[in-house]
N, C-alpha and C positions, 0 to 999 in steps of 0.2 A: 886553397888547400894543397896539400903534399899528394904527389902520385908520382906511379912509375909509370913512364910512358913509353911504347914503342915506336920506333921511328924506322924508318928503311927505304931506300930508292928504289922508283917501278920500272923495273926496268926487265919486260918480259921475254922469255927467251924464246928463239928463234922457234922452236915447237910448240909454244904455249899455247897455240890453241883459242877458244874464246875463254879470254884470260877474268875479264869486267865485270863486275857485276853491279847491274843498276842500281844506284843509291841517290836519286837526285839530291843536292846541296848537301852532300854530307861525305865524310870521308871516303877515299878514292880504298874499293872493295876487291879483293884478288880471289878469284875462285878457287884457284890453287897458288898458296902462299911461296913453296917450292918452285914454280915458274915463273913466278913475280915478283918478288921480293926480293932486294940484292942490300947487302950493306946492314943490316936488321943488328938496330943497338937499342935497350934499353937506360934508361936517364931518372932519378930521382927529379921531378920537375914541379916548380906552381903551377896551377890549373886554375881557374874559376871555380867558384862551389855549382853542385848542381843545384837544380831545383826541380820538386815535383809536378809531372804531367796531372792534369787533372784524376787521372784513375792510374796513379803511379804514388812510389813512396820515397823520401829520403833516408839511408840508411848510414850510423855511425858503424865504421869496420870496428868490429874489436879482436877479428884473427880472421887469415884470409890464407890458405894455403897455394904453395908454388906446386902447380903441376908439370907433366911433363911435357903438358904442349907449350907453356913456358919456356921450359929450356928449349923446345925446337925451335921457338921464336927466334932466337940469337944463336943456336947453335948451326956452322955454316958447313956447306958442301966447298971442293976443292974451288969452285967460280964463286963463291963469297953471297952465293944465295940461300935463304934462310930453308930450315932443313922440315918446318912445319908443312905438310901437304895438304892441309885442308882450307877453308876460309877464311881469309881475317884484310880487315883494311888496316892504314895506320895516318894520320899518326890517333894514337887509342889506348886509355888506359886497361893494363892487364889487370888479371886475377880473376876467377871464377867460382871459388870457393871459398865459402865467406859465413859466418855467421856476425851478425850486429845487434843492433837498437834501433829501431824508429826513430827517426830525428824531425818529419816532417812528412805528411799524408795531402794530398791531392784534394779536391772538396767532392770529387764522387766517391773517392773510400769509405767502405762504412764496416768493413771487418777487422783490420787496422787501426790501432792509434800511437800517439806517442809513448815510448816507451819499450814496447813490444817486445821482446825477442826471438829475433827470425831469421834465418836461414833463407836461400832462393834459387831457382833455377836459373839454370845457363841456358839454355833453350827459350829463345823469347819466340815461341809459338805461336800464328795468326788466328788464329781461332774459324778462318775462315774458306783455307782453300781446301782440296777434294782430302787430301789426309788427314788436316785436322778434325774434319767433320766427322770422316771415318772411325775414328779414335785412334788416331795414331800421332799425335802430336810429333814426335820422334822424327819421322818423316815429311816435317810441316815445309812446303815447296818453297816458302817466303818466309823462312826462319833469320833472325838477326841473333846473334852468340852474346852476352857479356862479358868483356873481356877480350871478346873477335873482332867483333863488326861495331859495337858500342861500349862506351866505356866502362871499365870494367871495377874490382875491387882490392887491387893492392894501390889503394887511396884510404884517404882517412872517412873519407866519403864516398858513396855509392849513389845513381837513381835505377831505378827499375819499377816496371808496374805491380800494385800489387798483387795481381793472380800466380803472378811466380814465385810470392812469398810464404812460406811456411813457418807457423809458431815454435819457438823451441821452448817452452813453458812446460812440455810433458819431462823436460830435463831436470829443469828448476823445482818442478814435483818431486821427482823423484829422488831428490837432493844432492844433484850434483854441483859443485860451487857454481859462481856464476863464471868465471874465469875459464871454468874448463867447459862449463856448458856452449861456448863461442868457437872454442877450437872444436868440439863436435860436431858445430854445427857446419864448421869450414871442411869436415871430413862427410858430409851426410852425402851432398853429390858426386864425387864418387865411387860411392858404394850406392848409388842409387844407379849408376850406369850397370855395377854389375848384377843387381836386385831384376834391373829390365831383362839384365840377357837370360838369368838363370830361370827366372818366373814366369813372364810376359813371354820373349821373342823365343827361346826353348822350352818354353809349355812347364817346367817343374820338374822334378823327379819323386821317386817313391821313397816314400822311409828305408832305410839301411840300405839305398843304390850306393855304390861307386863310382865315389869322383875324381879325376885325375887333374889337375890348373898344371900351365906353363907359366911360369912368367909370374914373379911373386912381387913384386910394386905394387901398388897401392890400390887398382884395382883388383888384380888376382887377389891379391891378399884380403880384399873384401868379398870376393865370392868365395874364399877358404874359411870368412865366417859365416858369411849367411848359408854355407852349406852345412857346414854344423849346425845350424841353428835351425837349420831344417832338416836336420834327421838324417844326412848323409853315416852310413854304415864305413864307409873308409873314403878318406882324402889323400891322395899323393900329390904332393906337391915337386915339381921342376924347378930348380933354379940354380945360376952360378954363382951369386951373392954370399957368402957367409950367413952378414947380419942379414937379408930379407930371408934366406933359409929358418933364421931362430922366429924373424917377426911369423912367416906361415906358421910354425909350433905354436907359437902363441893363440894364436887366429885359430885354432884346432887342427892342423895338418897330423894326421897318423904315421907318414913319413918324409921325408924333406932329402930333396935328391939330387946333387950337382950334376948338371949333365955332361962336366967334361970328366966322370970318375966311369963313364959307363962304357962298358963294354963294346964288340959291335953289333950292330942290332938296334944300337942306343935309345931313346926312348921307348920305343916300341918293345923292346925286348923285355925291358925291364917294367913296362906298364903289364904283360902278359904274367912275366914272373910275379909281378904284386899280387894279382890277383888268380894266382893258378891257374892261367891261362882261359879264363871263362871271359876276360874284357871288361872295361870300363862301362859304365851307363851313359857316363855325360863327363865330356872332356871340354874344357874349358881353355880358349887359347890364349890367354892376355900380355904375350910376348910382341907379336909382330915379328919375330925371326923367322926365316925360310927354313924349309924342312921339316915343321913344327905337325903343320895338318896333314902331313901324308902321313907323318907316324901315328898320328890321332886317328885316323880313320881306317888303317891297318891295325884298332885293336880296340874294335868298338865290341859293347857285346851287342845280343838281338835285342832292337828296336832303340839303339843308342843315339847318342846325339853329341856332334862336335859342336860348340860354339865358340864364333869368333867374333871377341872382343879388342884385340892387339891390331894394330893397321902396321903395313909394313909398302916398304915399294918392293917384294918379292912375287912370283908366280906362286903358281900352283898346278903340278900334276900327278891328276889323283886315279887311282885305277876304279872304275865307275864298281866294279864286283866289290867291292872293298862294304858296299853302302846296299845296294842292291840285294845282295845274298843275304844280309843280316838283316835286313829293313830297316836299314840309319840312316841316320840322315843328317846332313853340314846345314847351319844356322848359321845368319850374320845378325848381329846387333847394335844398335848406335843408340847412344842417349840415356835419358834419365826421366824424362818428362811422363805424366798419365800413369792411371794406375794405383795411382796414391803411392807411390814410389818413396819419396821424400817423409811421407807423413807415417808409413809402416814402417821406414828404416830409423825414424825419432823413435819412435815406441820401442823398436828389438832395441835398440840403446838403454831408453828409459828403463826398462825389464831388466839389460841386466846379461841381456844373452849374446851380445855382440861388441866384443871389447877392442872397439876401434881407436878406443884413443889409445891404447897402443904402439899406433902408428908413428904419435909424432917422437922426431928426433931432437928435433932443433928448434929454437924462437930465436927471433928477430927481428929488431926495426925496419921502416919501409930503406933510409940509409944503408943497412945490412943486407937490406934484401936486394936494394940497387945492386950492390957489389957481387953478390951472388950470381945476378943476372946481366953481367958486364959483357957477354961475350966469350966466357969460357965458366960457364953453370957449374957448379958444385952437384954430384948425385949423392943424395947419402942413401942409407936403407932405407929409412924411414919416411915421413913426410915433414916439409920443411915447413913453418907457421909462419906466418909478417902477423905481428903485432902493431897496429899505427898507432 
């Protein structure tokens, strides 16, 4: 079969740390891709087809979207080391966002068959050590990524097991073409990562709170509708972008705010002005840029909550009165997994209340999508689609 694969030289730097991560006979695993990775090219290449584990499925892609840990993969610092800072081995088919078809089931599946149409998580969670038991899959100690650490779905073919798989059938009910039911379904994980932070890892908020998003890409922009779609009373949205300004409107944002128009004070100032100075309920940070959460936390109201979603290599120095006097509190989150995550963000679609396809901008073959990801990535507003 066709895939895009990533390729790169281990070549760790001098502060890396313990760099390895145990994988006996299987791809060589960098704990942090950032200190290990030099040279990071991806290649339109033949592979072998997979084939399924006995409690695993074959998956035909029919849309698989490019994220932005994609472009870190190939996108390089001034020493030619790849600019992703979290897990990944190579060499390893990308993509993690994916909706397909069943091609081929395992002989212990029995929820599964051919045909199917389904979606899956990037989180191959163990089911076994102290987190997962816990219910926290998200934090599973001996998690493998698809896409990271195994091969992944900007292929014509996918394997994975199927407890990671999810039906898109409540799409197909609700009559969305088939076509377009596949690219939602390549958009369902991440708006499942922001579904974790807002619900799960920040506990919720109240009908008609006040919500503030940094950073409007693909994730913000999925918490700017599932905050609509939960009864958020005003949304403000941050961002420099133009078009991801109009996509937050879209997604329900009440105001859409470049942050290089603002005054001094800059976010902060103007998240007190939004709101007549009484503060945000729950500030959502899904930028990664410095500076972002001191302003977020200088303008929480009582019992508010920052959360962070954006990873960045910046600090933070936050005045502890800022959270203390108010009784706020700063939230981190990671992941998508548990919860029913996946399976409650098919529904808000099906329904009708979360118009995430939206998002995309562009399609393209996996050839189209090679060249995209050649080493100097293309960003557009929206999200980009491989069709294989």
């Amino acid at each position: 079969m066709r895939a895009l694969v990533l390729r790169a030289d281990w070549e760790p730097r001098e502060d890396g740390g313990d760099v390895a991560v145990p994988r006996p006979g299987r791809v060589r695993v960098a704990r942090r891709g950032s200190s290990t990775w030099r040279r990071p090219r991806i290649a339109l290449e033949q592979v072998p087809d997979p084939a399924p584990r006995p409690d695993g499925v074959v998956i035909r892609v029919r849309a698989a979207g490019i994220c932005g840990s994609d472009l870190h993969f190939v996108e390089r610092d001034r020493d030619g080391y790849m600019l992703y800072p979290g897990m990944v081995g190579t060499p390893v088919v990308t993509g993690h966002e994916f909706g397909g078809v069943v091609e081929a089931v395992g002989a212990e599946v029995r929820d599964l068959a051919v045909g199917d149409p389904v979606c899956a998580e990037e989180i191959a969670w163990c089911g076994d050590c102290f987190a997962c038991r816990s219910g926290r899959p998200n934090n599973c100690t001996r998690l493998d990524e698809l896409g990271f650490t195994f091969d992944g779905a900007h292929a014509e073919l996918v394997a994975t097991r199927a407890r990671y798989c999810w039906s898109l059938a409540p799409l197909l009910e609700a009559g969305f073409p088939p076509d377009r039911v596949f690219e939602l379904g390549a958009l369902v994980e991440p708006t499942a990562v922001a579904y974790i932070g807002l619900f799960v890892s920040a506990g919720g908020f109240a009908p008609g709170s006040r919500v503030g998003v940094v950073g409007a890409g693909p994730i913000g922009l999925a918490a700017i509708g599932l905050a609509r779609a939960a009864g958020a009373g005003r949304i403000v949205a941050f961002e420099p972008s133009e078009g991801r300004r109009e996509l937050a409107r879209i997604m329900g944002a009440d105001e859409t705010i470049d942050p290089a128009d603002l005054r001094p004070g800059g976010v902060a100032a103007r998240a007190r002005e939004s709101t007549q100075g009484r503060g945000l309920d729950l500030w959502v940070e899904a930028s990664g840029a410095a500076g972002v959460t001191e302003a977020m936390s200088a303008t929480l109201s009582p019992g508010g909550r920052v959360l962070l979603l954006g990873r960045g290599p910046h600090r933070v120095d936050l005045d502890p009165e800022w959270l203390i006097v108010p009784g706020a509190a700063l939230q981190g989150s990671i992941g998508h997994a548990g919860s029913g995550a996946f399976g409650r963000v098919i529904d808000l679609i099906a329904a009708g209340r979360l118009p995430i396809g939206d998002l995309v901008s562009r399609r393209v073959d996996l050839a189209e999508g090679a060249t995209l990801l050649d080493g100097r990535p293309v960003r557009d507003a929206g999200k980009t689609i491989i069709r294989p």
